[in-house]
C-alpha positions in Angstrom: -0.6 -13.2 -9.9 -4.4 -15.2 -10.4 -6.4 -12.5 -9.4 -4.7 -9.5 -10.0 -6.3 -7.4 -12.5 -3.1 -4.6 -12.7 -5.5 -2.0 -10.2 -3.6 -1.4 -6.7 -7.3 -2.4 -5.4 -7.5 -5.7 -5.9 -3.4 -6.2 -4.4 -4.9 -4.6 -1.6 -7.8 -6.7 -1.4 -5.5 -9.7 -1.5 -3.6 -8.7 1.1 -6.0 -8.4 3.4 -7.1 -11.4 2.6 -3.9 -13.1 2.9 -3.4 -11.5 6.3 -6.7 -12.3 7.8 -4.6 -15.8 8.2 -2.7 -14.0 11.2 -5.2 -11.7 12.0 -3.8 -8.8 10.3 -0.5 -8.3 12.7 1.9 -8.3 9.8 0.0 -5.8 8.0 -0.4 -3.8 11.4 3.2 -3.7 11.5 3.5 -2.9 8.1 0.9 0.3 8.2 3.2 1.4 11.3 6.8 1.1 9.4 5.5 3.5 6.7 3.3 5.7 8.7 7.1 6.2 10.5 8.5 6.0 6.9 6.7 9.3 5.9 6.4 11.0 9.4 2.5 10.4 9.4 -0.1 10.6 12.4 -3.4 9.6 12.4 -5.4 6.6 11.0 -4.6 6.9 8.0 -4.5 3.1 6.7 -1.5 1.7 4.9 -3.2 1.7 1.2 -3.4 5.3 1.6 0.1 5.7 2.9 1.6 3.9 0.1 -0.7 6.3 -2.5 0.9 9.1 0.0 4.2 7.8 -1.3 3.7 7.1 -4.8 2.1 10.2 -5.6 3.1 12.6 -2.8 2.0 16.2 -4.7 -1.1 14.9 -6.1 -3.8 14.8 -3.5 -6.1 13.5 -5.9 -4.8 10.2 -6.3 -4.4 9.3 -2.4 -8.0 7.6 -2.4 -7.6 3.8 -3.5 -10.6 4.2 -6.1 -9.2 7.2 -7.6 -9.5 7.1 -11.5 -5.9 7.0 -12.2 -4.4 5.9 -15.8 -2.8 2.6 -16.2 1.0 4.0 -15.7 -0.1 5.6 -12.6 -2.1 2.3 -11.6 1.5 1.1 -11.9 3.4 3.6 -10.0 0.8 2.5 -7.1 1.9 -1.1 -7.3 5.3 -0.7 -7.3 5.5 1.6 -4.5 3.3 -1.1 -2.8 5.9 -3.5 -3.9 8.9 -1.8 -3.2 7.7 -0.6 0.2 6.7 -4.1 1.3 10.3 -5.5 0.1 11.5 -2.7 2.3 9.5 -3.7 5.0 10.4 -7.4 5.1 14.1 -6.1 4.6 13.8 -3.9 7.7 12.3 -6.8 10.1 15.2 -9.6 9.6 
């Protein structure tokens, strides 16, 4: 994608962008399905969730701006990917 420099930060940047259109209800939803998704509480924002899942015993690599390598840089964005897929699957 134009834009996308292969760092889950600027996907998630995008996104946000792209959802400021409805004013951020599809991504409200979306935070909810996986907070449910990994039996999470809290505020913990959907970026952070999705890290949660790609890297779920490496603490370290839950903050978006994490220094991680470019096949863990990958991991992120598929999880992102494959959640979102998921997501859109599970509201139709």
């Amino acid at each position: 994608m134009f834009g996308l420099n292969g760092q889950l930060s600027s996907y998630v940047a995008f996104l946000y962008g792209f959802s400021a259109a409805d004013q951020y209800g599809d991504l409200a939803r979306y935070r909810e399905w996986l907070a449910e998704q990994l039996a999470l509480d809290g505020s913990l924002g959907w970026p952070g969730i999705v890290l949660r899942r790609a890297f779920p015993d490496d603490s370290r690599m839950w903050d978006l701006h994490a220094e991680r390598s470019t096949e863990q840089e990958r991991a992120a964005i598929s999880s992102l990917i494959q959640t979102l897929e998921e997501f859109t699957e599970a509201a139709h």
